[in-house]
Every structure is written in structure tokens, then in C-alpha cells.
C-alpha positions in Angstrom: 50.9 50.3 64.5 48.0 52.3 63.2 47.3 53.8 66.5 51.1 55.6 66.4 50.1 56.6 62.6 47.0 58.1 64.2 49.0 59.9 67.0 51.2 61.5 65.1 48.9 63.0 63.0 47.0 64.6 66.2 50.2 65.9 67.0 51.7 67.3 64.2 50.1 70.4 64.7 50.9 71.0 68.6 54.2 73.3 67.9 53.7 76.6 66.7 54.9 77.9 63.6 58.4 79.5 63.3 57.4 82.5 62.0 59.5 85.2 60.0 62.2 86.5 62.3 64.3 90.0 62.1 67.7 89.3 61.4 69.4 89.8 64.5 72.3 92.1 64.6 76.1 91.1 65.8 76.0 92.6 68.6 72.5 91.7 69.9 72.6 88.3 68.9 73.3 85.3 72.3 76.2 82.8 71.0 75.0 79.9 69.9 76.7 76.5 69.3 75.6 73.8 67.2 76.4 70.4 68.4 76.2 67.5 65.9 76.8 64.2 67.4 78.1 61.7 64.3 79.1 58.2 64.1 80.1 57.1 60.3 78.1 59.7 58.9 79.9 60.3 55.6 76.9 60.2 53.5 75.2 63.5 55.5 78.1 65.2 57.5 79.0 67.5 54.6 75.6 68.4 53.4 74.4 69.4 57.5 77.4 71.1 58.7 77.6 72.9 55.2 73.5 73.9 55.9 74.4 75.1 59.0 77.6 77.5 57.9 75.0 79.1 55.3 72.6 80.2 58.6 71.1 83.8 58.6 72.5 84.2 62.0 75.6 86.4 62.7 78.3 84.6 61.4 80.6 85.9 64.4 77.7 84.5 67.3 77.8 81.1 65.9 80.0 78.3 65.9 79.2 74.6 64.6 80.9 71.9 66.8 80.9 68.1 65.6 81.5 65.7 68.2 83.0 62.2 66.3 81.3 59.3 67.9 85.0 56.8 66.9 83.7 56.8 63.2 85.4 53.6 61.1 84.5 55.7 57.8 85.7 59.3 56.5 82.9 61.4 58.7 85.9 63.0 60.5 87.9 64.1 57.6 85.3 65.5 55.8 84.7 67.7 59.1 88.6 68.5 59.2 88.4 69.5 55.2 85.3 72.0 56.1 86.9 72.7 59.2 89.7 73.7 57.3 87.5 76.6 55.2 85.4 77.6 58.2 86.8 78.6 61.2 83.4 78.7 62.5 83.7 74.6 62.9 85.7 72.5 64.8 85.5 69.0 65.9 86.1 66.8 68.8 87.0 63.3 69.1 84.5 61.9 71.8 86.3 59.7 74.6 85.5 56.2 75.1 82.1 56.1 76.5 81.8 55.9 80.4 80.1 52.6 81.7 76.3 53.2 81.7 75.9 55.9 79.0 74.6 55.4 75.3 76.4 57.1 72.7 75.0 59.8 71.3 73.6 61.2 74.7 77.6 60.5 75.5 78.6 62.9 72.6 76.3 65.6 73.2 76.8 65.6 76.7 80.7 66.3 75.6 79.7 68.8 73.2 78.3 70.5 75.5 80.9 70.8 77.9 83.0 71.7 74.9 81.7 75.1 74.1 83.0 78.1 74.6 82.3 79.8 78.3 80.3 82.8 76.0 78.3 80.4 74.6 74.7 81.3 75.6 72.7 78.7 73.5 73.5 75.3 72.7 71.5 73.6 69.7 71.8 70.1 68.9 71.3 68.9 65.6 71.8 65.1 64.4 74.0 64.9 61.8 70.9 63.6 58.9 69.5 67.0 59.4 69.6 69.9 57.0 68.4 73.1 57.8 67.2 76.1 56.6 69.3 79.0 56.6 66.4 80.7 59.3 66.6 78.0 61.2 68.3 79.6 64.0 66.8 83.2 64.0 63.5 81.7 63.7 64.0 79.9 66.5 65.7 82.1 68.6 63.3 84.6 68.1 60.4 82.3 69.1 62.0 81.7 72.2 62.6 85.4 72.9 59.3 85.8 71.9 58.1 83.2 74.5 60.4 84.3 77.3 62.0 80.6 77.6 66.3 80.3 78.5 
């Protein structure tokens, strides 16, 4: 166990820092779509999606889609109540998972084949997380910066 302590603290410092990025304008800025996988997330569903609506990015380049995983508690509806708001978020019931796949590689795979033919960037995001609101610039600027697609 000490030896995957040790580890991680040799590689904490292997990413580069997200610098500060420019905000990118509306009409310069690739579509990107955020894809959440969830399973009876009620507890952190709101507080991501909400953290991912307040982004610096262009409002009209970026679109949050939540992919229910057959939630038994109220992850969905709280989706559907945002969803309701924000027209930037929309959610999608995932089928019953295919013999042979695991479910939240199952629900991202749908999301992806979900989003919009402009979309240009997918991000995926687990439904725990809550981000900054330069998450997204930041990050799309590093990988402009770094020449990566």
C-alpha cells in the first residue's frame, strides 16, 4: 500500500498546469459536449451539472448531456428539473447494457454517439466532479496550445 502512496506522489506533478486562458469568442470557439455518466447520483448530479452550466465557455458552443445509467433514486428528475431551466442540458436514458460491457464505459460510449454531428469536442466528466468555471477554456486552450485533436 505504501508503495501506491509513494507513486502517486511522483506523479502528481507529471501534467502541466492549466494556465490562464483568453476567453474564447462564439464564433471561434469548437462545440464541445459534456458527457456525465450517472447511476443514483442524487447526492452530486445537481451540484456537477449546475458547475458545468456556470463554465466561462460560450454558452451557445456548449451543451451538457447526462446519460442515466437505470437510476432507482431521483438522479434523473433532478436532471429533467435543470433540464427544464437550461436548454443547454438534456439527458438520455442509457439502454440495457449489451453483453460484455461494464456500465459506465456503456454510458459514455452512448453519450457519445449522442451528440450533436457539430460537436467537435467531447468531455467526459463523472458525475462527483465539480468544476471550475475555466475548466473548459483552460483546457481547450492547452490543447490548442499543444496541437492535440
Amino acid at each position: 500500500m505504501s508503495w501506491l502512496i509513494a507513486r502517486a506522489l511522483n506523479q502528481r506533478g507529471l501534467l502541466p498546469h492549466l494556465g490562464a486562458a483568453a476567453p474564447f469568442s462564439p464564433e471561434g470557439a469548437p462545440h464541445v459536449v459534456v458527457i456525465v455518466p450517472a447511476r443514483d447520483e442524487e447526492a452530486n448530479i445537481g451540484p456537477c451539472v449546475q458547475s458545468l452550466v456556470r463554465q466561462d465557455y460560450p454558452a451557445s458552443r456548449l451543451n451538457v448531456l447526462v446519460v442515466d445509467d437505470h437510476s432507482a433514486d431521483a438522479t434523473a428528475a433532478i436532471v429533467r428539473g435543470i433540464a427544464a431551466r437550461e436548454t443547454r442540458v438534456a439527458i438520455s436514458p442509457s439502454p440495457p447494457l449489451p453483453t460484455g460491457w461494464v456500465g459506465k464505459s456503456h454510458a459514455c460510449w452512448i453519450g457519445a454517439h449522442a451528440a450533436a454531428p457539430e460537436t467537435e469536442w467531447l468531455c467526459f466528466i463523472d458525475a462527483d466532479v465539480r468544476t471550475k468555471p475555466g475548466l473548459l477554456s483552460r483546457r481547450r486552450a492547452s490543447a490548442a496550445r499543444m496541437a492535440l485533436d
